[in-house]
RODO-2510 file (C-alpha; in nm, 4 decimals, decimal comma):
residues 512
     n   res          X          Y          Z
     1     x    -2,4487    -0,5592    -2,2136
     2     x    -2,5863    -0,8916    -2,0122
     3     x    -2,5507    -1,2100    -2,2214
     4     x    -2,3470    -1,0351    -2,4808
     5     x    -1,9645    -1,1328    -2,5999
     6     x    -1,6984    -0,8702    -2,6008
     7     x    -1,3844    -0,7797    -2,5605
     8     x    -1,1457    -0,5256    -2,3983
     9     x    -1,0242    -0,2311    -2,5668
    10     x    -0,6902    -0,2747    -2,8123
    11     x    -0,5320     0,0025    -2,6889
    12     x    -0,4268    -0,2653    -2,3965
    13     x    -0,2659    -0,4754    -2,7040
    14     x     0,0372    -0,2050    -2,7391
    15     x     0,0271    -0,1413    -2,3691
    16     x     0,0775    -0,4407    -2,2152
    17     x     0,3239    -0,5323    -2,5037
    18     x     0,5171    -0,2067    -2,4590
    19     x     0,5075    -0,2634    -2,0466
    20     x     0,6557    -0,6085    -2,0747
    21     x     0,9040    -0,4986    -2,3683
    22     x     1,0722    -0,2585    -2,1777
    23     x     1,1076    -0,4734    -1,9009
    24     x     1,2979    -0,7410    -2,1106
    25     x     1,4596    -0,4843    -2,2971
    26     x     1,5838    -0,3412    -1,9469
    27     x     1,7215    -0,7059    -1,8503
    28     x     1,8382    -0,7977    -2,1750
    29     x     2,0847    -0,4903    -2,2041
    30     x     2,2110    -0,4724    -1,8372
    31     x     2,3393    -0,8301    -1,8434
    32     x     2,4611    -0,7789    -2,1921
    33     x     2,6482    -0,4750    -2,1254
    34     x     2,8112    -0,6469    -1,7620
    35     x     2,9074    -0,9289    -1,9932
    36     x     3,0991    -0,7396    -2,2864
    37     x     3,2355    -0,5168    -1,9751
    38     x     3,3890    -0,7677    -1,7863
    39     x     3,5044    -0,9697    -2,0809
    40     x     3,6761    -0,6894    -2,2094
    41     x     3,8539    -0,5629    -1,9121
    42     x     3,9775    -0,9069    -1,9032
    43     x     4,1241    -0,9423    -2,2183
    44     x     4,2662    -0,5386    -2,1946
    45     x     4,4319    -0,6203    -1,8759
    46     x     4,5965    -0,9689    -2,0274
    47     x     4,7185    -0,7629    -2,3279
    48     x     4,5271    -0,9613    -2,6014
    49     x     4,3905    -0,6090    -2,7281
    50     x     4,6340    -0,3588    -2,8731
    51     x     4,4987    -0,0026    -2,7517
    52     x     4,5579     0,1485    -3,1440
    53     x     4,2976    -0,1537    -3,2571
    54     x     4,0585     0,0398    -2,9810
    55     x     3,9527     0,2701    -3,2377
    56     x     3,6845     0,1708    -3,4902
    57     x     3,5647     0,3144    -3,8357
    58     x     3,2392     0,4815    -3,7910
    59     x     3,0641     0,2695    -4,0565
    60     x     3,1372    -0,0607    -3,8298
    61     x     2,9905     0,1698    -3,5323
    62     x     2,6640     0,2617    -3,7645
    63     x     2,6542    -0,1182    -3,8933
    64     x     2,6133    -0,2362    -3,5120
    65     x     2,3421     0,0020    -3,4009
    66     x     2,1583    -0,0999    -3,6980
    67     x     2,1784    -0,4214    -3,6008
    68     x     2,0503    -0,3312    -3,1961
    69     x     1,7808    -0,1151    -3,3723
    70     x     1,6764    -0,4156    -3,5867
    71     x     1,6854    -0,6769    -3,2948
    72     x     1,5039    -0,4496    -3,1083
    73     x     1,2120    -0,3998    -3,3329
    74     x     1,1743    -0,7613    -3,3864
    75     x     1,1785    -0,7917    -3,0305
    76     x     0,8589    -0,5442    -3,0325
    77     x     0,6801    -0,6704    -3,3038
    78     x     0,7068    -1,0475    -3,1337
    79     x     0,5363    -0,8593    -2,8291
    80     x     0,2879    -0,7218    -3,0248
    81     x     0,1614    -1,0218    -3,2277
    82     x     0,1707    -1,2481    -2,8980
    83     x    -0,0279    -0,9863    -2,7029
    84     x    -0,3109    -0,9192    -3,0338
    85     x    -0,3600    -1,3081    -3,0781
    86     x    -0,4080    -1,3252    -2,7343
    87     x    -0,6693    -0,9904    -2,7165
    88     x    -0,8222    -1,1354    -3,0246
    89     x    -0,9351    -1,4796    -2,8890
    90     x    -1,0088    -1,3600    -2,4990
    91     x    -1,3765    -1,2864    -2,4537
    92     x    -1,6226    -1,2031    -2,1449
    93     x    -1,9218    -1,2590    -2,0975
    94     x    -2,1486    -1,0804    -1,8228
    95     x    -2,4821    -1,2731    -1,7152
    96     x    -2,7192    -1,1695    -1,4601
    97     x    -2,5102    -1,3520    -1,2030
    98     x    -2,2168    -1,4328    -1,3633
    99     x    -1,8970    -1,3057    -1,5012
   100     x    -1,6982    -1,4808    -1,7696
   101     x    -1,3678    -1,4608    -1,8277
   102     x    -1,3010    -1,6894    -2,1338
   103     x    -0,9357    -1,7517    -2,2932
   104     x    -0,9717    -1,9100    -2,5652
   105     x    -0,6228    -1,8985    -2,7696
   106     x    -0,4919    -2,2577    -2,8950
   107     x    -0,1950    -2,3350    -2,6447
   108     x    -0,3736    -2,2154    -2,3718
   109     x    -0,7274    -2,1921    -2,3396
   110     x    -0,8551    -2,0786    -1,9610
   111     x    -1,2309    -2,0136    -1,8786
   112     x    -1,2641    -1,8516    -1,5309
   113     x    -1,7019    -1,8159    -1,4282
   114     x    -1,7178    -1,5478    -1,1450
   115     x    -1,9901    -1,5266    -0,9138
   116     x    -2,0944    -1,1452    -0,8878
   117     x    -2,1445    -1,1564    -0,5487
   118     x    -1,8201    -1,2389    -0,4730
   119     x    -1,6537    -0,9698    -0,6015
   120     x    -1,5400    -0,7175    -0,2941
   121     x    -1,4539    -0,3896    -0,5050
   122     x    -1,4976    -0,2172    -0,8591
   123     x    -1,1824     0,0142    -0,8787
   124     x    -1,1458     0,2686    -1,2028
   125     x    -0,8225     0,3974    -1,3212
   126     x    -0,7235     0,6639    -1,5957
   127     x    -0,3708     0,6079    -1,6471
   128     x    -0,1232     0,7562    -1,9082
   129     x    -0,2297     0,4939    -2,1816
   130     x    -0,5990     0,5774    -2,1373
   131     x    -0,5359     0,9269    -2,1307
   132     x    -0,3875     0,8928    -2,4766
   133     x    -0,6538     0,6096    -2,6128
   134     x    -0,9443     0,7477    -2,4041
   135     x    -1,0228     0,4190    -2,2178
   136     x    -1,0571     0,3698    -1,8390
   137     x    -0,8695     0,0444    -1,6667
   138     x    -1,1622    -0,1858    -1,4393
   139     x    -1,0229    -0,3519    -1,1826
   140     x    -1,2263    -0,6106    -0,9777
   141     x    -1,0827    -0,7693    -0,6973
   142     x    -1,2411    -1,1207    -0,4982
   143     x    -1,3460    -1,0664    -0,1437
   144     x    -1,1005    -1,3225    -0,0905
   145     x    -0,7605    -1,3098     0,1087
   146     x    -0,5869    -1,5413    -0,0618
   147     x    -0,5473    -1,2987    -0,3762
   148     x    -0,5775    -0,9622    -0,1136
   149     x    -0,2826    -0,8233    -0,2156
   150     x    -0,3033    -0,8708    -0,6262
   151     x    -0,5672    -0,7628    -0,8536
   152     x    -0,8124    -1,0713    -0,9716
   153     x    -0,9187    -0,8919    -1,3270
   154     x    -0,7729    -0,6138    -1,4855
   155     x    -1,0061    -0,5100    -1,7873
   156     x    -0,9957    -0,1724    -2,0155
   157     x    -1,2509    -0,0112    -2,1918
   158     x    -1,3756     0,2630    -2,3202
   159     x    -1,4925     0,5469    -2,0733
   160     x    -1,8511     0,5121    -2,0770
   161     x    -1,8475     0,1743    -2,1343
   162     x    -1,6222     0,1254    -1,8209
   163     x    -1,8461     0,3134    -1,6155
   164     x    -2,1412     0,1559    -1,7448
   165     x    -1,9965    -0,1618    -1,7065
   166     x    -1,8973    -0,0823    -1,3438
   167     x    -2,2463     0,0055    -1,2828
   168     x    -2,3634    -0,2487    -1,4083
   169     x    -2,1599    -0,5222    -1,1713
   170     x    -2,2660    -0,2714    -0,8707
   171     x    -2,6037    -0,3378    -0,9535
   172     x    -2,5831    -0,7229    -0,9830
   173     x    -2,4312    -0,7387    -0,6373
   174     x    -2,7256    -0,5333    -0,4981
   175     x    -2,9917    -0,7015    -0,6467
   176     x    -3,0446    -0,3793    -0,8463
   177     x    -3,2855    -0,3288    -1,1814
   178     x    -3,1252    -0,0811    -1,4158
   179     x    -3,3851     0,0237    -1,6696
   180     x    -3,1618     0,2080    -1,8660
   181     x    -3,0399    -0,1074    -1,9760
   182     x    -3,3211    -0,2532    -2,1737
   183     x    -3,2851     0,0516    -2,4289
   184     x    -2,8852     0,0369    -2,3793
   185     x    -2,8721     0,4087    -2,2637
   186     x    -2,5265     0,3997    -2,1091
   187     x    -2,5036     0,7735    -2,0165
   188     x    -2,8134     0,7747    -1,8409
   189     x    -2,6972     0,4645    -1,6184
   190     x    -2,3968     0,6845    -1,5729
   191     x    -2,5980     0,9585    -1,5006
   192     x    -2,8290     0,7535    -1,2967
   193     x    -2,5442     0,6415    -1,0463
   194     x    -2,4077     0,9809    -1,0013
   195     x    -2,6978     1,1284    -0,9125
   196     x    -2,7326     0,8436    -0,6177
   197     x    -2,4031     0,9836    -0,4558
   198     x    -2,3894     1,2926    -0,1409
   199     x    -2,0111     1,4481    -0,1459
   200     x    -1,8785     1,4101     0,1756
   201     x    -1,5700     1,6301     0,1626
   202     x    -1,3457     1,7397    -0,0537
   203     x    -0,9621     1,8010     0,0200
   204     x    -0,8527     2,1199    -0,1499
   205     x    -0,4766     2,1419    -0,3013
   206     x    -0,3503     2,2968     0,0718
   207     x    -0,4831     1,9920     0,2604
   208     x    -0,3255     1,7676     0,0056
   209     x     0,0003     1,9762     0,0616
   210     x    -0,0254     1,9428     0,5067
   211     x    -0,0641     1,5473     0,4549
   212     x     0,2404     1,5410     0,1893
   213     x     0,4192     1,6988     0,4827
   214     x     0,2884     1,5397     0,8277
   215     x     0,2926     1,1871     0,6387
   216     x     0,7005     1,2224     0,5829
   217     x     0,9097     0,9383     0,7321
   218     x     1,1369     1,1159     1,0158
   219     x     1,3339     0,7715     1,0084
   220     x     1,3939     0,7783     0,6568
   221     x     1,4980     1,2065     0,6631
   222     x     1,7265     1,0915     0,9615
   223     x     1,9449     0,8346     0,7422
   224     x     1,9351     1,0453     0,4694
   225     x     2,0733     1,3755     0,6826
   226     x     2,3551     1,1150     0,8340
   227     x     2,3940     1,0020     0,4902
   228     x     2,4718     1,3311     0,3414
   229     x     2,6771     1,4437     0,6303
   230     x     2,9505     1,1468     0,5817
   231     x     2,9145     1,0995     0,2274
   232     x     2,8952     1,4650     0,0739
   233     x     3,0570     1,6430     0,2783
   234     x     3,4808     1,7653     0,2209
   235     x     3,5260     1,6481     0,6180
   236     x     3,9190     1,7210     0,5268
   237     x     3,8637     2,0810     0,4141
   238     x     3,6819     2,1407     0,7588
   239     x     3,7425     2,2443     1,0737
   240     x     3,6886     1,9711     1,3096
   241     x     3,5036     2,2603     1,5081
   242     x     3,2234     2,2599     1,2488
   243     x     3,1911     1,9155     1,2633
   244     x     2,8550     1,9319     1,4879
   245     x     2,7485     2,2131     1,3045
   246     x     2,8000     2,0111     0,9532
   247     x     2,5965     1,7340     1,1182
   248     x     2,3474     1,9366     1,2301
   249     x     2,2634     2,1029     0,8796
   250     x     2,2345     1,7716     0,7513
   251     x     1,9302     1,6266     0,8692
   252     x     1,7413     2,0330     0,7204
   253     x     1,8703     1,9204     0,3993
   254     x     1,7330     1,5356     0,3778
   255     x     1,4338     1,6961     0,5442
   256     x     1,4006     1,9284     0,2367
   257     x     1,4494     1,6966     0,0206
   258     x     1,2062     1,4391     0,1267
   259     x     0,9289     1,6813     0,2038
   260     x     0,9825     1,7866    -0,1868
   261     x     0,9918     1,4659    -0,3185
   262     x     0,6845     1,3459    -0,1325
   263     x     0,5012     1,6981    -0,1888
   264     x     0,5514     1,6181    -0,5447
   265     x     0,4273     1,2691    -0,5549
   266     x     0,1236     1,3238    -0,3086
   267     x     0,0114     1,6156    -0,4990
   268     x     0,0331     1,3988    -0,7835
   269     x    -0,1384     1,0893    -0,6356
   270     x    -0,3869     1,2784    -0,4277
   271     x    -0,4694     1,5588    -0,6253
   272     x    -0,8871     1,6434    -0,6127
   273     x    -0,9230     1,4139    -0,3540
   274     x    -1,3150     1,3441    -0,3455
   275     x    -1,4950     1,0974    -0,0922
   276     x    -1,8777     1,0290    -0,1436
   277     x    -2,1357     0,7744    -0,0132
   278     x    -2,4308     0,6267    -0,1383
   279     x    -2,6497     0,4126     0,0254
   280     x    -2,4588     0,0989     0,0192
   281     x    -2,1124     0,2424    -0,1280
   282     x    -1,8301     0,4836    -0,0318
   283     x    -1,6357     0,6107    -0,3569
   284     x    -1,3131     0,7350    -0,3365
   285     x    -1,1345     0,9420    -0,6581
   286     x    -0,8128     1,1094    -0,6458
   287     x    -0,5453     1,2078    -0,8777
   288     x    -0,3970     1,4389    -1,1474
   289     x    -0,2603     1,2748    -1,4203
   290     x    -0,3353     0,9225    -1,2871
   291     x    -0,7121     0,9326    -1,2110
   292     x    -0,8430     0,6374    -0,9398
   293     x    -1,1550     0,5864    -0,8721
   294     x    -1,2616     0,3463    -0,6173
   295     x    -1,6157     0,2211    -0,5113
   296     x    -1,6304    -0,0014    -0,1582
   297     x    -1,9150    -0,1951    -0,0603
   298     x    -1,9634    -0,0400     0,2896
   299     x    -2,1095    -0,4123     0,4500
   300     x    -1,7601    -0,5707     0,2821
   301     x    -1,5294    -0,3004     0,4800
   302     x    -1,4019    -0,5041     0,7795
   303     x    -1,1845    -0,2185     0,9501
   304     x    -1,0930     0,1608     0,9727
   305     x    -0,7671     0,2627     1,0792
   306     x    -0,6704     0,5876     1,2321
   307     x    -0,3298     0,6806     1,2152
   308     x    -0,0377     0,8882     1,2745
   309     x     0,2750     0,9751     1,1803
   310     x     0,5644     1,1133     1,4256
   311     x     0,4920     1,4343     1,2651
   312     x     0,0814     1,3691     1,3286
   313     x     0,1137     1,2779     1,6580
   314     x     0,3420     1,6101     1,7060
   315     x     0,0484     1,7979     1,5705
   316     x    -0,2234     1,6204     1,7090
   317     x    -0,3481     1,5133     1,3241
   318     x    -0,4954     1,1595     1,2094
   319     x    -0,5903     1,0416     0,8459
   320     x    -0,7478     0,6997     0,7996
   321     x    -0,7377     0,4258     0,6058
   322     x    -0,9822     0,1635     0,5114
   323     x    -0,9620    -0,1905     0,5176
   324     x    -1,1293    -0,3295     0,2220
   325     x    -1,0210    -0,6746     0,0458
   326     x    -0,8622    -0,5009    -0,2576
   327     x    -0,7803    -0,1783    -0,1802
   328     x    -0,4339    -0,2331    -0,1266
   329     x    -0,3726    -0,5061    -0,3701
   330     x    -0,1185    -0,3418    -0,5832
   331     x     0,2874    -0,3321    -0,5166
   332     x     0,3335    -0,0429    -0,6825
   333     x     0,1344     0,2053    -0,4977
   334     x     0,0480     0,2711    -0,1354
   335     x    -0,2786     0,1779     0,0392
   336     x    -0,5304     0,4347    -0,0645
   337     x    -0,6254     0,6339     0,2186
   338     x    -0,9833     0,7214     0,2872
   339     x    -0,9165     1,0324     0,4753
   340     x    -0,6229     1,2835     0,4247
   341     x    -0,4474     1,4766     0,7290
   342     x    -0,7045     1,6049     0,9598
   343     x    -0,7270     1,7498     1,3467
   344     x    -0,9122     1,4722     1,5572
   345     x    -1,2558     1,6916     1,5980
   346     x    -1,3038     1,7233     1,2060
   347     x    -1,1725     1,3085     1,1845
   348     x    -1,4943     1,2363     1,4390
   349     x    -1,7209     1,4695     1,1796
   350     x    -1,5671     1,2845     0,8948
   351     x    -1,6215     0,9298     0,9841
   352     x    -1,9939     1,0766     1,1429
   353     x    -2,0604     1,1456     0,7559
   354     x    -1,8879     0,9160     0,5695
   355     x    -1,8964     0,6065     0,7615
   356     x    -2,1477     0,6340     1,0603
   357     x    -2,0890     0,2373     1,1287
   358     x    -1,7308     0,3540     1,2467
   359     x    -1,8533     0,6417     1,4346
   360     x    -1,6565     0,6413     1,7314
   361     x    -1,4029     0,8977     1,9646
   362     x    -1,1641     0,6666     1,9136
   363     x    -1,0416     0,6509     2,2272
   364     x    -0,8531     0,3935     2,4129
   365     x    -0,7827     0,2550     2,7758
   366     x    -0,4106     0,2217     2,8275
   367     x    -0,2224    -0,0883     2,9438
   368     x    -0,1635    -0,1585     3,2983
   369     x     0,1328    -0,0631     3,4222
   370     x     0,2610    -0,3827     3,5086
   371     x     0,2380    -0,4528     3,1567
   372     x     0,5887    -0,2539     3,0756
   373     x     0,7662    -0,5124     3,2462
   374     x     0,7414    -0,7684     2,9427
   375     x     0,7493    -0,5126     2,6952
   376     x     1,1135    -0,4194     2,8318
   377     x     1,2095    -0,7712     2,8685
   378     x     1,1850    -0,8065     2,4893
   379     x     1,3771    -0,4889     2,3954
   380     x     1,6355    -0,6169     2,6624
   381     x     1,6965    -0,9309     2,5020
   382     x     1,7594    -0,7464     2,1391
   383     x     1,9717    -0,4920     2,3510
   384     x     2,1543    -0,7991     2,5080
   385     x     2,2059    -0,9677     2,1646
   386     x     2,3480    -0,6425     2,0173
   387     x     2,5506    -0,6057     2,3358
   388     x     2,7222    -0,9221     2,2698
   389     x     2,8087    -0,8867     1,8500
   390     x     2,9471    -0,5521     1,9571
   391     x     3,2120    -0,7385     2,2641
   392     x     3,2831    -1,0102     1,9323
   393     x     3,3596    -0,7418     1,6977
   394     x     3,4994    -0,4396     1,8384
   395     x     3,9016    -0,4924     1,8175
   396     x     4,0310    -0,1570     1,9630
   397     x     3,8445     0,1200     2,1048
   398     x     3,8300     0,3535     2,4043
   399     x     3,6378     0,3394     2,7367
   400     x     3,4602     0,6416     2,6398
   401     x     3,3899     0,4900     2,3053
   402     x     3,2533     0,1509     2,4482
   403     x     3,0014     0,3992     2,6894
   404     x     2,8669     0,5632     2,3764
   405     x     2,7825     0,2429     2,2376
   406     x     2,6183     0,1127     2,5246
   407     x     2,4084     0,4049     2,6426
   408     x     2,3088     0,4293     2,2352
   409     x     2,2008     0,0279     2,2648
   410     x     2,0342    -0,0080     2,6173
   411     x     1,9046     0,3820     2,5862
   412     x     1,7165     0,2867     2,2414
   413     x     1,5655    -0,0052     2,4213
   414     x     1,4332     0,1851     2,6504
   415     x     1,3005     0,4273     2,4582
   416     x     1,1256     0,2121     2,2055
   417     x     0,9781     0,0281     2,5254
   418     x     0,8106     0,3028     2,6272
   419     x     0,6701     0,4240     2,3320
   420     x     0,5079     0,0805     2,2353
   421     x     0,3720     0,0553     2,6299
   422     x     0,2098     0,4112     2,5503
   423     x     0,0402     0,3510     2,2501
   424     x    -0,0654     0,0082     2,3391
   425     x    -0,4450     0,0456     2,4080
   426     x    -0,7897    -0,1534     2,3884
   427     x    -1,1594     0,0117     2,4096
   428     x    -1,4655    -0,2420     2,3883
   429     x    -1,7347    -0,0383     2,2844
   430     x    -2,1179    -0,1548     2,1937
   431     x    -2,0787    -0,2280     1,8196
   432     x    -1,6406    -0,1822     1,7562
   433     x    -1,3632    -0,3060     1,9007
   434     x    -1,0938    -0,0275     1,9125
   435     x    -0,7427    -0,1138     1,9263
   436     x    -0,3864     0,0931     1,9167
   437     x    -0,0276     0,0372     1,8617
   438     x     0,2974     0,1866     1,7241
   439     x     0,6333     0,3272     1,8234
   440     x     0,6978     0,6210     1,6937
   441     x     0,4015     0,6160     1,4716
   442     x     0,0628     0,5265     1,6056
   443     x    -0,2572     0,3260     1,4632
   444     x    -0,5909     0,2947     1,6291
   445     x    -0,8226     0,0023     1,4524
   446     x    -1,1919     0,0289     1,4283
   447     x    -1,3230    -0,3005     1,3975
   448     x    -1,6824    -0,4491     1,4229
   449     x    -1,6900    -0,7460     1,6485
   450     x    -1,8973    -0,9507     1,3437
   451     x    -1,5755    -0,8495     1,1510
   452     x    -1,3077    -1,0283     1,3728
   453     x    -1,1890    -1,3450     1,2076
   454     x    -0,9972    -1,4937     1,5146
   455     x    -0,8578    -1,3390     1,8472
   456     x    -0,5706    -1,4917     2,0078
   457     x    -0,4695    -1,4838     2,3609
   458     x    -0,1769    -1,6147     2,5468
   459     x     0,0119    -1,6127     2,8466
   460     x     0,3700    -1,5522     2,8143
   461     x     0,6817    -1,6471     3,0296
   462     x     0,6910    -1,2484     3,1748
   463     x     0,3605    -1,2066     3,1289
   464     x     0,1542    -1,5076     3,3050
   465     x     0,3140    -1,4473     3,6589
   466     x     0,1841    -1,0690     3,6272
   467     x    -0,1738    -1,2117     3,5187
   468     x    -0,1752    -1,0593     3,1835
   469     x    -0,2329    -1,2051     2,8651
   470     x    -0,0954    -1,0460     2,5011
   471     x    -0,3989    -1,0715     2,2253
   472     x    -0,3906    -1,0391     1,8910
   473     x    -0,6837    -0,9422     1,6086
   474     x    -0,6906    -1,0897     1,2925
   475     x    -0,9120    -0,9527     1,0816
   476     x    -0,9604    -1,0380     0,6401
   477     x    -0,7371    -0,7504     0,4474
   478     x    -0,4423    -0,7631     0,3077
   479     x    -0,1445    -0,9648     0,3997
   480     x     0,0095    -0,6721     0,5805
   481     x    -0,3344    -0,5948     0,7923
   482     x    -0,4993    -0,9060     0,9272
   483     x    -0,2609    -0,8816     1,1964
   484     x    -0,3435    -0,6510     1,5143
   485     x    -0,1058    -0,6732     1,8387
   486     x    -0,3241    -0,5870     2,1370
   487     x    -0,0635    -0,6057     2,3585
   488     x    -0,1036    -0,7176     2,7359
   489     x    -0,3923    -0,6647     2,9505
   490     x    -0,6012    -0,8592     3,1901
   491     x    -0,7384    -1,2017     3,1295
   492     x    -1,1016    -1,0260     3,2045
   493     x    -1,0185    -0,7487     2,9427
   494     x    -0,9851    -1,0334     2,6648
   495     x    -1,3463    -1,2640     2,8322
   496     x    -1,5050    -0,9432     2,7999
   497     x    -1,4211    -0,9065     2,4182
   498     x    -1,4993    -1,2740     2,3977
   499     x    -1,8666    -1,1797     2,5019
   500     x    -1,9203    -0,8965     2,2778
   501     x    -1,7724    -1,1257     1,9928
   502     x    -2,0438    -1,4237     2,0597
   503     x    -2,3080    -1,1826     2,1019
   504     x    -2,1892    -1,1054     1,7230
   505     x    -2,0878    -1,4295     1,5937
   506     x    -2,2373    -1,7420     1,5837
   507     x    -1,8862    -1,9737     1,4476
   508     x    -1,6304    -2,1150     1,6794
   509     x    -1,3433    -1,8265     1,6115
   510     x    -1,1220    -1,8312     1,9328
   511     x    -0,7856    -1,9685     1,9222
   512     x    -0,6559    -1,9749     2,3379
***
């Protein structure tokens, strides 16, 4: 395999080509169709169309779709030649340090050399294309944050040569020997690596079902039961007696709904859920007709997050996430979780197994109380804001009315006050940082100090009279995780983290 030219599979030549067809197809006809619409209600409503000339011969009607069907399959076939001439003259290379990525088509040639070393993850798909071509979709992301959020290579192959091939990088990076490959044996280097990995757990098809149902968004079932209530409901044919009740079966129906829907798609997406750990690796695989497979270099996972939905915290159950440069890089899929819904005793076995450089209790010293002073101030200020718009717009309404919509304003404001001061939290421990936040949801962030890109303190306006400063963590992930509010504790609370950070860290990383 090392030193030798080849190419990806061709089964990503009709793929890609029917992806990026349908797309354009998709375009093409809905701004067509709004054009002919609107053109034509224009010229019916001016009279220029008699409405006997509305009715054409069927052979005109045939002669047209004809015509679609042709346009269309010129469309494909223009998709298809691009995408083989471009498949035909891309080639890469894989050296014992090196991967090349070599374009070398005649309007635009691109040659990209990647340093092995440098790569953070070696993620495996089975999608509905390789299910039908039998190939597997490599995906190698750069343990870089600029590109944390997108995938850096996306490569298909066959099965065994994908997982040979994904060995085979795994090896490079660990200054590995496979001897299988002198004699090009690429089921025993499958083999090989298998062997090498301890199953940690294994969610069966009921545990996938509790975290389809504790990981539902009681926002979301909320708008959709008020949603339903004004919109689908005969309020005219009703007693204005049943109103509350009508209300009140809303929300049980959005609820239904959503915990379907997401039952569905979890089940789906999380199917076989299967977490194992090698030496220097944790491998994740999941799915049921989508297969993922992802292997994590445990020294390039900067944080694990703990977390919990309003329905966890209800229960008293956590899953986790891991935060891995390329594990959440795609925008069509959520963050792939490294542990599904769990009670908080089997969460401390879990990470005890799994990932005994996060072992923790995962427990965290509150904020001083004094800190819920600015924490109100800023809900106040969005309260006051609202306050205001509603005096500017509200024309005519009654006393009782304008009560409502205060006590609904300044009440919310308080609420979400208090739940942010009561999840806020910090524990400095002797290897990890633990942090919490949330409102209604909650996440607690297991971080190793040598792990901590920058930590920012400040005194605010509120704040500094009180002696408190508000930190934040940023840590390498994705866009959506590098940063972690701290929230407001004592100016000691922060030196001390600064200590345990130095002891870690050699580089100037503070930012006062």
């Amino acid at each position: 395999m090392r030193n030798k030219e080849f190419r990806c599979h061709a089964s990503m030549i009709f793929a890609d080509s029917i992806k990026g067809f349908i797309y354009l197809l998709v375009a093409l006809i809905g701004g067509f169709f709004e054009e002919i619409t609107t053109e034509f209600g224009i010229m019916l409503d001016e009279g220029e169309i008699p409405s006997e000339s509305l009715e054409q011969p069927a052979a005109e009607i045939n002669i047209s779709i004809w015509f679609i069907a042709l346009g269309v399959a010129i469309l494909l076939g223009v998709f298809l030649l691009w995408r083989y001439f471009v498949w035909r003259r891309t080639y890469i290379t894989l050296t014992d340090d090196t991967l090349i990525y070599d374009k070398r088509t005649y309007f635009f040639k691109k040659k990209i050399n990647v340093d092995l070393k440098k790569i953070g993850t070696v993620n495996l798909k089975i999608g509905i294309f390789d299910w039908i071509f039998n190939t597997c979709t490599v995906k190698l992301d750069m343990s870089s944050g600029a590109t944390a959020n997108e995938t850096d290579f996306r490569l298909v192959f066959k099965r065994d040569f994908a997982k040979a091939f994904e060995r085979e990088i795994i090896a490079i990076k660990n200054g590995e020997i496979i001897e299988a490959e002198q004699s090009n044996e690429l089921a025993d280097v499958v083999h090989q690596s298998a062997q090498n990995e301890k199953p940690i757990f294994f969610f069966k098809f009921i545990y996938v079902l509790r975290h389809a149902v504790l990981s539902a968004n009681i926002i979301w079932i909320l708008f959709l039961g008020i949603a339903f209530s004004c919109f689908a409901v005969p309020w005219e044919s009703i007693s204005v007696f049943l109103y509350p009740l009508v209300l009140f079966l809303g929300v049980p129906v959005a609820f239904a709904f959503v915990i379907i829907s997401s039952a569905v798609k979890t089940v789906f997406r999380y199917c076989d859920f299967l977490v194992s750990r090698t030496n220097k690796e944790i491998v994740i695989s999941s799915g049921l007709v989508t297969k993922h497979s992802y292997r994590l270099p445990v020294s390039a996972t900067n944080a694990v997050i703990i977390r919990q939905t309003l329905l966890g915290r209800i229960f008293r159950m956590y899953y986790a996430d891991i935060l891995n440069v390329g594990m959440d890089d795609e925008n069509d899929k959520n963050s792939q979780p490294l542990c599904l819904m769990v009670n908080r005793r089997d969460m401390e076995k879990f990470l005890s197994m799994a990932l005994p450089e996060f072992a923790t209790e995962f427990q965290t010293t509150p904020s001083p109380k004094k800190a819920f002073f600015p924490t109100f101030i800023k809900a106040a200020i969005v309260a006051a804001i609202l306050s205001v718009i509603n005096v500017i717009i509200t024309v005519e309404s009654t006393f009782f009315e304008e009560v409502l919509t205060y006590l609904f304003i300044w009440g919310g404001a308080t609420l979400v006050s208090v739940l942010a001061f009561k999840t806020k939290g910090i524990f400095i421990g002797e290897r990890l940082l633990t942090v919490s936040n949330g409102i209604l949801s909650k996440r607690i962030v297991l971080v190793p100090y040598s792990k901590i890109q920058m930590l920012k303190t400040e005194f605010g306006p509120v704040s500094g009279p009180l002696k408190l400063k508000r930190g934040t963590v940023h840590i390498l992930a994705g866009a959506l995780n590098q940063s972690n509010s701290v929230g407001y504790f004592s100016a000691e609370t922060f030196e001390a983290v600064i200590n345990k950070i130095e002891q870690y860290q050699t580089v100037d990383w503070r930012l006062n």
